[in-house]
C-alpha angles and dihedrals in degrees: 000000000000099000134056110249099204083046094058095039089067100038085062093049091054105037096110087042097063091049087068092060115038122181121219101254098142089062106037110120089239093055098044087047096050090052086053090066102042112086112271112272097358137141116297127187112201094201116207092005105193108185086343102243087150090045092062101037087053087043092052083051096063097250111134099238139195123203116220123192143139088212104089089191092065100043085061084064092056098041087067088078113071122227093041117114109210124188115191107208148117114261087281090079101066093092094140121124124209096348114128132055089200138023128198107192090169111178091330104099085067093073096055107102105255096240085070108038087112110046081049091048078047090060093033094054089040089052090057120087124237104279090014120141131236134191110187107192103198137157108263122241150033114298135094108217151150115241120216089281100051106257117138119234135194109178114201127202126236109253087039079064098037087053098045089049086051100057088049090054097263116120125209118241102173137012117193125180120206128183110232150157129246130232091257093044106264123132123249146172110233120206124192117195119199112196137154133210125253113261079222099060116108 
């Protein structure tokens, strides 16, 4: 198991829920700058979707994207807007090799439990091409919780991270923290870390 069942349970109960409320991932500055850096029109991959904000903002963008979500609820909100590929499956899933020139795994990998964070940052690195870019969004620190809702979380620091890419060939380029609330009202500190494969990586 790759995938939190209670997590997911409550991602498909609130998918349309979420519709009613997007945020404005397509024009936030880190996901426009992170476009900047992926090859024009290649091959995105949008982890962990949700509602797939990020999906359609890449897709608007001329990337060729691919949704990828366990909550089946939210895929079918994706699946309204035609030319994206969604896959609806647990980490397990992400069996793919050298197929994306970017990845946005944007507050997903938290949800993975903690025992297999490495075997999933194994499939994630080996589904990046060579020179392709990743932003991993994740809660900052050191503890495993549920939040209010339910939804596990295993926040992660940043040289624990930066330690963990390096070691799959992806080096970090920037690291930005960021105070925030959570859906169900906590307060968190978000860390996006923005990192890019080895050319030499095989």
């Amino acid at each position: 198991m790759t995938i939190d069942k209670e997590t997911i349970a409550f991602y498909d109960r609130v998918a349309v829920e979420y519709g009613k409320n997007p945020k404005e991932v397509g024009e936030s500055e880190r996901l426009i700058n992170f476009a900047k850096r992926i090859t024009p029109q290649g091959d995105v991959l949008d982890l962990g979707c949700g509602f797939g904000n990020a999906a359609r903002a890449f897709h608007s963008m001329d990337f060729n994207v691919t949704a990828f979500d366990a909550s089946e609820a939210m895929l079918e909100q994706i699946r309204k807007v035609s030319g994206i590929t969604t896959i609806c499956a647990d980490f397990n899933g992400l069996d793919m090799v050298d197929s994306f020139n970017g990845i946005w795994a944007n507050f997903c990998l938290q949800h993975i439990p903690r025992d297999e964070f490495p075997q999933v940052l194994d499939r994630v690195a080996n589904s990046l091409r060579n020179d392709g870019w990743l932003l991993i969004g994740i809660h900052e620190g050191t503890e495993t919780r549920r939040d209010k809702l339910g939804r596990l979380y295993c926040h992660y620091t940043e040289a624990d991270l930066t330690q963990r890419l390096f070691e799959r060939g992806i080096k970090v380029h920037s690291v930005t923290l960021v105070d925030s609330i959570g859906y169900d009202g906590t307060d968190f500190t978000g860390m996006t870390i923005v990192a890019q494969k080895d050319r030499a990586e095989t």
